[in-house]
Each structure stands twice: as structure tokens, then as C-alpha cells.
TIMARMAR-373983 format. One record per residue (C-alpha): y, x, z; residue in three letters. Coordinates in steps of 0.02 Angstrom, whole numbers, padded with zeros to 5 digits, always signed. Last residue first. Example, Ala and Ser with C-alpha at 12.3 -4.5 7.8 and 13.67 -1.06 7.14 Angstrom:
2
-00053+00684+00357ser-00225+00615+00390ala
END
This chain:
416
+05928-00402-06767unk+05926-00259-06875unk+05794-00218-06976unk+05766-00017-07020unk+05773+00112-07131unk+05826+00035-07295unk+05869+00190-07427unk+06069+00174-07508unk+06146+00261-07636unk+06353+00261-07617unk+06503+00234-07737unk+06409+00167-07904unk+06573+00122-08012unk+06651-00036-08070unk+06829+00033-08026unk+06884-00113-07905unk+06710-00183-07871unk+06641-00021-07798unk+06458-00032-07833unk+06339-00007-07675unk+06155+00051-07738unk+05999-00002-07686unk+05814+00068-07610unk+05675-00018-07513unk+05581-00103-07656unk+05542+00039-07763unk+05518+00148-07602unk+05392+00047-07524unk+05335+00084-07337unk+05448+00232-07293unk+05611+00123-07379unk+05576-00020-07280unk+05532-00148-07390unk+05693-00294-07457unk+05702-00486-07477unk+05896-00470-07455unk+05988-00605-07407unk+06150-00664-07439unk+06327-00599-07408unk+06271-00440-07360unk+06287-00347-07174unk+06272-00153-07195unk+06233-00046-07050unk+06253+00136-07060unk+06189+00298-07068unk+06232+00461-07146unk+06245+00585-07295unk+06402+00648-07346unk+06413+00713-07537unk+06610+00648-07564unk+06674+00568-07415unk+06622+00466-07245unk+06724+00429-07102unk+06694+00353-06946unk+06599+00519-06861unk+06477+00513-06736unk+06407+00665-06755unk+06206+00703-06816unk+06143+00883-06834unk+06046+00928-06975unk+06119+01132-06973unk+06172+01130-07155unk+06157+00921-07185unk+06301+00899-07035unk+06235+00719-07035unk+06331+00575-07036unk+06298+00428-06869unk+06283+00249-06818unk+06429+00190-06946unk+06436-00005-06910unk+06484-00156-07019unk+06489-00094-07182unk+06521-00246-07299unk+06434-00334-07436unk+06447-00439-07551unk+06302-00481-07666unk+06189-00400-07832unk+06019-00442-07867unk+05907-00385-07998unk+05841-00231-07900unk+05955-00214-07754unk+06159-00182-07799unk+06254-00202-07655unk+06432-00251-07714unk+06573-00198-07593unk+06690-00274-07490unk+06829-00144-07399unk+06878-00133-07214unk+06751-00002-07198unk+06823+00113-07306unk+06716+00251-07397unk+06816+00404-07445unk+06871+00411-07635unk+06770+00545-07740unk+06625+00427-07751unk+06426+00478-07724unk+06421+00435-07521unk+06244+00466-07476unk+06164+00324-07359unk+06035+00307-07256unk+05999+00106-07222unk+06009-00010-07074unk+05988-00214-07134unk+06066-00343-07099unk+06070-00501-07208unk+05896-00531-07200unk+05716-00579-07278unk+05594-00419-07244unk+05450-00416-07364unk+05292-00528-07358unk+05121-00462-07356unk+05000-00598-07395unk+05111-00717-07483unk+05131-00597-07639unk+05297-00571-07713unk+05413-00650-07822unk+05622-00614-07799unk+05762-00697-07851unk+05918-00597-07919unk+05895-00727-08072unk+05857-00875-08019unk+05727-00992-07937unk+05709-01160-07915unk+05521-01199-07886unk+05418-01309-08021unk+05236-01286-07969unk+05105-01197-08050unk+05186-01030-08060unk+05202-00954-08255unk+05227-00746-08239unk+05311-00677-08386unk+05299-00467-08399unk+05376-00299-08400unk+05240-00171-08334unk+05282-00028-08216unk+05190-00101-08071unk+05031-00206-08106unk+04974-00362-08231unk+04813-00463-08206unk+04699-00591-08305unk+04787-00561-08473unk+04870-00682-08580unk+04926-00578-08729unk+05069-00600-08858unk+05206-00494-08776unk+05135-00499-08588unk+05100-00654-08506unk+05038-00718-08347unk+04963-00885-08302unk+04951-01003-08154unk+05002-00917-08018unk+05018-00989-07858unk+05168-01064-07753unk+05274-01030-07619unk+05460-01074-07572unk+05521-00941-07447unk+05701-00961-07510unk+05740-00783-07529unk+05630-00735-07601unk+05492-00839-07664unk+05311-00822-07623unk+05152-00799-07697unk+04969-00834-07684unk+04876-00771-07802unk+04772-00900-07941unk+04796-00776-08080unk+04799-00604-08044unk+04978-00481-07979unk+04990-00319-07946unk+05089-00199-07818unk+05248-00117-07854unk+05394-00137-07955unk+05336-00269-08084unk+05465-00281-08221unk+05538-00447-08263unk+05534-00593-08324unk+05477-00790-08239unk+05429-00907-08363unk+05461-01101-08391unk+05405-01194-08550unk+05388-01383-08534unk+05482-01436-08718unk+05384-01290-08806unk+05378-01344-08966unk+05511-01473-08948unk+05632-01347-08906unk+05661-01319-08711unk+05695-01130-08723unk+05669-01096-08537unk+05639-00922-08477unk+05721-00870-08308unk+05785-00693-08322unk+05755-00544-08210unk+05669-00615-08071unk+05633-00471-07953unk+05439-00416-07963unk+05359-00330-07796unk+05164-00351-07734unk+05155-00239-07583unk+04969-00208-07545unk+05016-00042-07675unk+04883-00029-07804unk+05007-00013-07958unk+05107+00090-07831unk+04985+00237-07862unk+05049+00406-07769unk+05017+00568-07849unk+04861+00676-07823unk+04905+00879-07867unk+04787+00910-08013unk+04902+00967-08174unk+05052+01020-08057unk+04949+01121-07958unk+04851+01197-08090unk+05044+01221-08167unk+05102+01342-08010unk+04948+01456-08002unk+04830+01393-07859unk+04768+01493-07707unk+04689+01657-07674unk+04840+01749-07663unk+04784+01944-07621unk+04787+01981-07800unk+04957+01978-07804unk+05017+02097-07959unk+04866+02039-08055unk+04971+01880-08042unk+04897+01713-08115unk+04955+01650-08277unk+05058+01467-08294unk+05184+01503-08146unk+05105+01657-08041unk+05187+01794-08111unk+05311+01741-08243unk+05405+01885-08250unk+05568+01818-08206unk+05468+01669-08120unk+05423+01776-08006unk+05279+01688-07905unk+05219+01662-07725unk+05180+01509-07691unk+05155+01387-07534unk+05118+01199-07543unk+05186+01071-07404unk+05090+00885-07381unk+05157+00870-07215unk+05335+00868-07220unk+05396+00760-07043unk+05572+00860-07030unk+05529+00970-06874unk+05344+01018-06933unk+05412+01071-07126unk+05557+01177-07025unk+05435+01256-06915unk+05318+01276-07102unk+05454+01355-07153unk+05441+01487-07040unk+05252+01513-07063unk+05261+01535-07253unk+05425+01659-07252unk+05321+01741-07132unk+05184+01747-07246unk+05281+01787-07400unk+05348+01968-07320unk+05187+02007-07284unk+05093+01988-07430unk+05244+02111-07504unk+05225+02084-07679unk+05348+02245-07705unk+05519+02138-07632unk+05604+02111-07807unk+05426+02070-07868unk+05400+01921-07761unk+05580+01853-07859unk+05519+01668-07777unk+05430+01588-07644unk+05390+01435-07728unk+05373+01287-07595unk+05290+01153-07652unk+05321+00988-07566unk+05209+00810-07589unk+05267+00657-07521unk+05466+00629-07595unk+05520+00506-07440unk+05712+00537-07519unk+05755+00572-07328unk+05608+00705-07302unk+05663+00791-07478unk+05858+00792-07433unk+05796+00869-07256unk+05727+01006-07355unk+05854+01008-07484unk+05985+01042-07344unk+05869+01176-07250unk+05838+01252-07399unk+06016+01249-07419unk+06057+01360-07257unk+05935+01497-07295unk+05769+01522-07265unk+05703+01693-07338unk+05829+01811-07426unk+05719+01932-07528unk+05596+01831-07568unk+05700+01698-07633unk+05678+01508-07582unk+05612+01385-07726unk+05583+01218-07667unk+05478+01127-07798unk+05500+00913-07736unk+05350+00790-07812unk+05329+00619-07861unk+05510+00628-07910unk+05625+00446-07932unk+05764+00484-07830unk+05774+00670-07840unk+05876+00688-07994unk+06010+00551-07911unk+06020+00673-07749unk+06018+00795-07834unk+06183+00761-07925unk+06246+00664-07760unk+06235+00845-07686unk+06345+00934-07818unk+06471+01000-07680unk+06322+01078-07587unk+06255+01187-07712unk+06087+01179-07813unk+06089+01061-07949unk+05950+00982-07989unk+05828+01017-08158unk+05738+00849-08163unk+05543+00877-08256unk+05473+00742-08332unk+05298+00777-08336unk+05123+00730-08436unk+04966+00768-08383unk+04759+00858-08402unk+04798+00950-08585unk+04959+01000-08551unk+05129+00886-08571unk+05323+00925-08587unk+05491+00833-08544unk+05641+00891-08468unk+05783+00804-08382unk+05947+00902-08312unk+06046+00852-08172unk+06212+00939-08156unk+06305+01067-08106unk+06152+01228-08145unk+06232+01382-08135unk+06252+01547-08240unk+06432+01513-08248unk+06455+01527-08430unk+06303+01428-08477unk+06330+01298-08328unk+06515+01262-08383unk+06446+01246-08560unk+06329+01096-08498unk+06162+01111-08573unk+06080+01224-08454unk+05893+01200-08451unk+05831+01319-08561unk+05972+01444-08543unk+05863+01481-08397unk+05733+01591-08495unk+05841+01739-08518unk+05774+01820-08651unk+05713+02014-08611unk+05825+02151-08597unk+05775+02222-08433unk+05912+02173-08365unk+05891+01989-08443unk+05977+01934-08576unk+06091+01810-08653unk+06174+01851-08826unk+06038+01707-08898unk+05951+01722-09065unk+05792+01744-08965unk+05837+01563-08881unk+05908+01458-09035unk+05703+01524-09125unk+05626+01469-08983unk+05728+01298-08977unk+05694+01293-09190unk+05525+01304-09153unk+05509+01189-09034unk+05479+01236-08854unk+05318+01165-08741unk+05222+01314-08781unk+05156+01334-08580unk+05223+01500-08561unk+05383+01449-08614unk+05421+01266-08541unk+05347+01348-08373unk+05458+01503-08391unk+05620+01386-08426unk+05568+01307-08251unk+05579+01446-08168unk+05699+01498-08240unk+05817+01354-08208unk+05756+01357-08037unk+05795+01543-08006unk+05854+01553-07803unk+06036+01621-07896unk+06121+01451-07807unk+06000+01410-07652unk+05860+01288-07695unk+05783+01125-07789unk+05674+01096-07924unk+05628+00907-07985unk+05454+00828-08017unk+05380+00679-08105unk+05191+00695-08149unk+05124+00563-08289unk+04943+00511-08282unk+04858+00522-08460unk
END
């Protein structure tokens, strides 16, 4: 059964948590003793009924505030697919919240109220979509029966995103109209609506095409851990683990070392106790090459055919996650895969006002800020543009003085 991963984003009050508590709900993905937690519950709707959102917010902070701070996972299946779903935080000061939530979604639910139409966060999860390279969009145009199930009032929310959609390179965009409240449009359709034709929310979900990177041309595994026992039994034993990122791998392929561009074939491949002919992306397993090449950890195998970038520049996005300001005078750890090295920032090329998207030339960079810049590392990177292959085109920069993740970081561009 394919697996769907999606988050919800939107303005603070836009309903995500509902939403997605109305899904869980309608679909009978709650335990008994979660139903039975819920009813028991002092919060309510106006209209006295449960207040699905309390669903999704685990924090106490969120339960009192009515807000969602940070990133919450849930899990539920149908007949036709599996999802994770990540619950992201709506307002601007918890950006590196969504930002983390967002990272790994097949799929982006922007929810924009009815009543209030594009507003400035849209626009900042929109362009937070386009940057994160998440393909397909859904917009939910939500709390339709605050406004009557005006037909009207969606299709101009509908053509003015899709400016917006045009202007930030979304093309695979979805529009909705649902109240999650009442759960028009989410699992049942809406009698309320019967001039929407189109999908309910979960047929979406359940049929929407998501991207394969087992059949990716870009053949991806960093070298986790070099296997060599040398006991008598298996004196000669060297294997190559790790987890394929992208791509697959046969027997006899051609492949290449990163990065000392040593090549080689493969000469067997295991997994647990089985040989088998190929392996693809997502599964952990020992490749054997047929010549003896140094390689270490950090290393990384992929196929000769369609080689990765192999530098020490690159130009990235970046969205500063640490509550200290970024300083360019500092060395940092770029995290990649397997691989971590020194680095320094060598050139800020722009941040972006993410409210209004425009781009100043600013040196400074602090808690949320999103940007560009141009990292040189200590040694090179065998790294994909982020666009092309996002499971090999992504890191992280670790501040070395406090051990934490400062900054996530999407490869845009080679620098020469």
C-alpha cells in the first residue's frame, strides 16, 4: 500500500487542526479510548459540538491558546493508502517549525478562509511550498458555510490564487471548498455545494499520484559504515551500508565514488540474509564492488551514468532555525547525508521579506529568515540540485559550539 505524506498550512484561526481532526473523525481513525478522551472533553464548539482540533494539539500551550506551536505527526490509513499527516504551525515566529514538518511532504493542504481570502501567510506558505519543491498543492477554501456556499465567493478566491500559483512556479494546484467545522466536503461530499463537481478532500488524498524516487535516473546511497570483520570465516569480507536515497541499484552497474571519482561495478548486494538482483530508495542495504576502492564513511556510491555535482561551492536557500543570528566569521558543520565538514558562509546574495517575497540585500540573518547564500566546505560535496533530487540536494549546518542544527539548507545552484 503506497504511503501519502502531507502537512497543513495557513493563517492562525484558518482551521488546520480541524480540519485535520475531521479527517481522523470521519474516517474512524480514533481509538476508542481517544473518542471516548474527546466527548469527555470541556471543549466545544458554538454549536456545542466536540471540537475536533484538540486532536492534534498536544502541547498545553496549544490547548489553552487554541493554536498549533509546533509540528505535530499523525498517522491513519483507508482502504486505497496510508498517511502521515504533519500538523504545522501557522504563524510567522514558528516558521522553522514548518519548515521542518514540510521537509519531507509529498503534498502541501493550504487552507485560506472564506471569509478572508488571500492573506499575508498564504503568501508565506505559498512561497515556503515552491522553496521546499513540495509538487502537488491543495488549496482548501475553508469555513464555506460562514459565507452561505457562495460559488462565487470561492471562484475568485480560486482565480486569485491561481496569480499567486503562476508567479511562484505551482502548477499542480487543487481547489476545495469544504468546512471542516461541519465536515462538508472532507470525507462526505456537500449537499450544501452541489455546484462542486470535483473531488471530496480524502478521494484526493487516496488517488493523487506521488513522486517515485525508487525509479529516479539518480542512483544515491552515502556510505554509512564500511563492513569488515576479518575473522577467518570471512577473512575477504568488505560491504558498503547504508540506505539508498534515490534511484536503484542491479548487479553488474556501473558506479562511481564520491568524492574521489574511483569507479567500479557491482558485484553483489545484500539485504539481511538475501542476495537479491536489485535494491531501490528507502531500503538499508550492503553493496559488494568488484574492486578494492578506499572508501569511508561520508563517501558516497552512485551510478556512473548520471553523476552528481563534486564541489566545494555550492549556492543553497537557507532558513535560519537558531535563536542566535548567523555570523559569517564563524565555522560551521554542514551536515549532508552521512557526511559532515567545515564550512563557512562566504557570500549572502539576498533574504527574503517572506510576507510580500521581496528580496534585500541584507548581511544579517536571525530567527525564521529565509535567504541565499554561498557556502564554501572544507571538502567536497557530491550533492543534486535541490529541484532535480531532493534527498540528495538538502543538508543541515550544526553549530559546533552548542551542537545544535542552526540553519536548513536546499542546493540551488553550482558556483564556479
Amino acid at each position: 500500500m503506497h504511503m501519502l505524506k502531507f502537512f497543513t498550512a495557513g493563517s492562525v484561526d484558518d482551521g488546520k487542526s480541524t480540519l485535520i481532526g475531521r479527517l481522523l473523525y470521519d474516517t474512524g481513525s480514533i481509538l476508542a479510548d481517544q473518542l471516548e478522551a474527546l466527548q469527555q472533553s470541556n471543549r466545544k464548539n458554538d454549536d456545542g459540538s466536540i471540537d475536533l482540533a484538540i486532536l492534534t494539539d498536544g502541547l498545553r500551550a496549544e490547548r489553552e491558546q487554541g493554536i498549533t506551536i509546533d509540528v505535530a505527526y499523525k498517522y491513519f490509513q483507508t482502504s486505497k493508502r496510508k498517511f502521515i499527516i504533519a500538523d504545522t504551525p501557522g504563524h510567522i515566529q514558528y516558521t522553522r517549525n514548518m519548515v521542518t514538518g514540510a521537509s519531507t511532504a509529498n503534498l502541501a493542504i493550504i487552507l485560506i478562509d472564506a471569509r478572508n481570502g488571500i492573506v499575508e501567510q498564504t503568501i508565506r506558505h505559498s512561497y515556503l511550498v515552491s522553496m521546499l519543491g513540495v509538487k502537488n498543492v491543495v488549496i482548501c477554501v475553508n469555513k464555506m458555510d460562514m459565507i452561505g456556499f457562495s460559488e462565487t465567493a470561492f471562484n475568485e478566491i480560486k482565480s486569485a490564487y491561481q496569480v499567486l500559483a503562476s508567479s511562484l512556479l505551482l502548477h499542480d494546484v487543487t481547489f476545495i471548498p469544504v468546512s471542516a467545522l461541519k465536515g462538508d466536503n472532507i470525507v462526505q461530499r456537500s449537499a450544501a455545494m452541489n455546484w462542486y463537481a470535483g473531488p471530496t478532500l480524502i478521494d484526493f488524498l487516496e488517488t493523487v499520484a506521488v513522486e517515485d524516487t525508487a525509479h529516479s535516473k539518480y542512483a544515491r546511497m552515502p556510505v554509512q559504515w564500511v563492513i569488515r570483520p576479518q575473522t577467518e570465516e570471512l577473512h575477504d569480507y568488505r560491504g558498503y551500508a547504508g540506505r539508498i536515497l534515490s534511484g536503484s541499484f542491479a548487479i553488474n552497474d556501473p558506479v562511481t565514488v564520491l568524492p574521489s571519482g574511483f569507479t567500479s561495478t557491482i558485484e553483489r548486494i545484500e539485504i539481511f540474509d538475501r542476495q537479491p538482483q536489485t535494491a531501490h530508495a528507502g531500503m538499508s542495504v550492503t553493496l559488494h564492488l568488484k574492486d578494492n576502492i578506499d572508501i569511508s564513511r561520508g563517501d558516497v556510491l552512485v551510478n556512473s551514468n548520471a553523476l552528481p555535482q563534486n564541489s566545494q561551492l555550492v549556492e543553497a536557500d537557507l532558513c535560519w532555525m537558531d535563536n542566535r543570528s548567523m555570523d559569517d566569521a564563524t565555522t560551521y558543520l554542514l551536515q549532508h547525508n552521512s557526511k559532515v565538514t567545515k564550512c563557512r558562509i562566504r557570500e549572502i546574495l539576498y533574504k527574503v521579506d517572506i510576507n510580500t517575497l521581496e528580496k534585500k540585500t541584507e548581511q544579517e540573518f536571525k530567527l525564521n529568515d529565509i535567504g541565499r547564500v554561498v557556502i564554501k566546505t572544507a571538502e567536497a560535496l557530491a550533492y543534486d540540485l535541490f529541484n532535480e533530487n531532493k534527498t540528495n540536494g538538502s543538508a543541515i549546518l550544526i553549530d559546533p559550539r552548542t551542537h545544535l542544527t542552526v540553519a536548513a539548507l536546499m542546493f540551488r545552484a553550482v558556483v564556479e
